[in-house]
Structure formats: structure tokens, C-alpha cells
C-alpha positions as CSV (number, residue, x, y, z in Angstrom):
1,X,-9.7,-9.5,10.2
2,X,-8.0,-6.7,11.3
3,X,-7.4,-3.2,9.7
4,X,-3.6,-3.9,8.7
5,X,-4.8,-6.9,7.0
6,X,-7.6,-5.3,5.3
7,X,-5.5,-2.3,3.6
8,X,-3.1,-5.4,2.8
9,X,-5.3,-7.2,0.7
10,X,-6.7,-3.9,-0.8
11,X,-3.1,-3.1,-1.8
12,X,-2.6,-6.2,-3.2
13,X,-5.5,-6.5,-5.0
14,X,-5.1,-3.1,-6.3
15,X,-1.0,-4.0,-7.6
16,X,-2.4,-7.1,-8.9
17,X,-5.7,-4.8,-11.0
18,X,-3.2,-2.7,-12.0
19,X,-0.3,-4.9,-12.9
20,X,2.3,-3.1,-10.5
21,X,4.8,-4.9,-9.3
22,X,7.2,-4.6,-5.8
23,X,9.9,-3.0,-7.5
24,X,7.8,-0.8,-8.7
25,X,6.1,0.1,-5.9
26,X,9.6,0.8,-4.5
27,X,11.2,2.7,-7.1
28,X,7.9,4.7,-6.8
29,X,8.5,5.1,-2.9
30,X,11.7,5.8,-3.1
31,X,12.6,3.2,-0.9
32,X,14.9,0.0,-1.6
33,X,13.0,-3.4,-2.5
34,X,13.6,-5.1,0.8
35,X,12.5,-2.1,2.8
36,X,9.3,-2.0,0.4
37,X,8.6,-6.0,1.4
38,X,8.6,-4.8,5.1
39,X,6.6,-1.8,4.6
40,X,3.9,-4.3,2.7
41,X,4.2,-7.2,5.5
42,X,3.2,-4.3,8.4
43,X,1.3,-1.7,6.3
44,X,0.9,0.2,10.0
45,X,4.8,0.4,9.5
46,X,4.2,3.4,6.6
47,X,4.0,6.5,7.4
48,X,1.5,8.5,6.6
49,X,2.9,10.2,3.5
50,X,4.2,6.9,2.2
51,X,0.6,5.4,2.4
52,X,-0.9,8.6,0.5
53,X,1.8,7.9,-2.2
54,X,0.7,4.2,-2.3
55,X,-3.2,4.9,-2.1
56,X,-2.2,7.5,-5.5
57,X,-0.4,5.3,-7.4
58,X,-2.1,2.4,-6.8
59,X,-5.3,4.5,-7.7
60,X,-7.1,3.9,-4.5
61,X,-9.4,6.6,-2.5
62,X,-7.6,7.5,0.7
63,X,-10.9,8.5,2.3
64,X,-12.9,5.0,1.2
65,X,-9.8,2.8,2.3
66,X,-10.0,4.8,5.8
67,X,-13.6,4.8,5.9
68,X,-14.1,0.9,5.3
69,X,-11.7,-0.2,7.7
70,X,-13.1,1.6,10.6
């Protein structure tokens, strides 16, 4: 498994914990809902200020996330 997929699935596990949605995630972002699907398909496609953003609201350590994928 490789580190994009790993963040992936912690993503999606976290939205799913947490009850967040796409949109949500989006409107959260700042970014339009089709741009947010692409950003989620290729999580190495964030920048690094967008992933902070997503690791906060998602409530997920930056640090732990980084740290268990390498």
C-alpha cells in the first residue's frame, strides 16, 4: 500500500467517524465539489496547507498521519 493510499483511507475513515461529508469538506476548503473529488482521488495533489486544513477538521494529528506513513 502506498502512502497516498494510506492518508486516503485515514481520510475516509476519519469523514466517515465524523459524519462529514464531500461538500462539506469542500465548502470547508474553499474549493468547488468536483475539485474536492480530485483532491481526495490524488491526496499528493493537496497542498500542503490544504492537507493541514483537512487533518484539522477532520480531527486528525498531522505529526501521527506523517509519522505512520513513513
Amino acid at each position: 500500500m502506498t502512502y497516498k493510499e494510506i492518508i486516503k483511507n485515514e481520510i475516509d475513515l476519519s469523514m466517515f467517524k465524523n459524519e462529514i461529508t464531500k461538500i462539506e469538506l469542500a465548502e470547508h476548503l474553499n474549493v468547488s465539489y468536483p475539485t474536492m473529488l480530485s483532491k481526495l482521488k490524488d491526496v499528493g495533489s493537496l497542498k500542503l496547507s490544504e492537507f493541514n486544513k483537512v487533518c484539522e477538521y477532520l480531527n486528525l494529528n498531522i505529526n501521527d498521519l506523517i509519522k505512520n506513513v513513513w
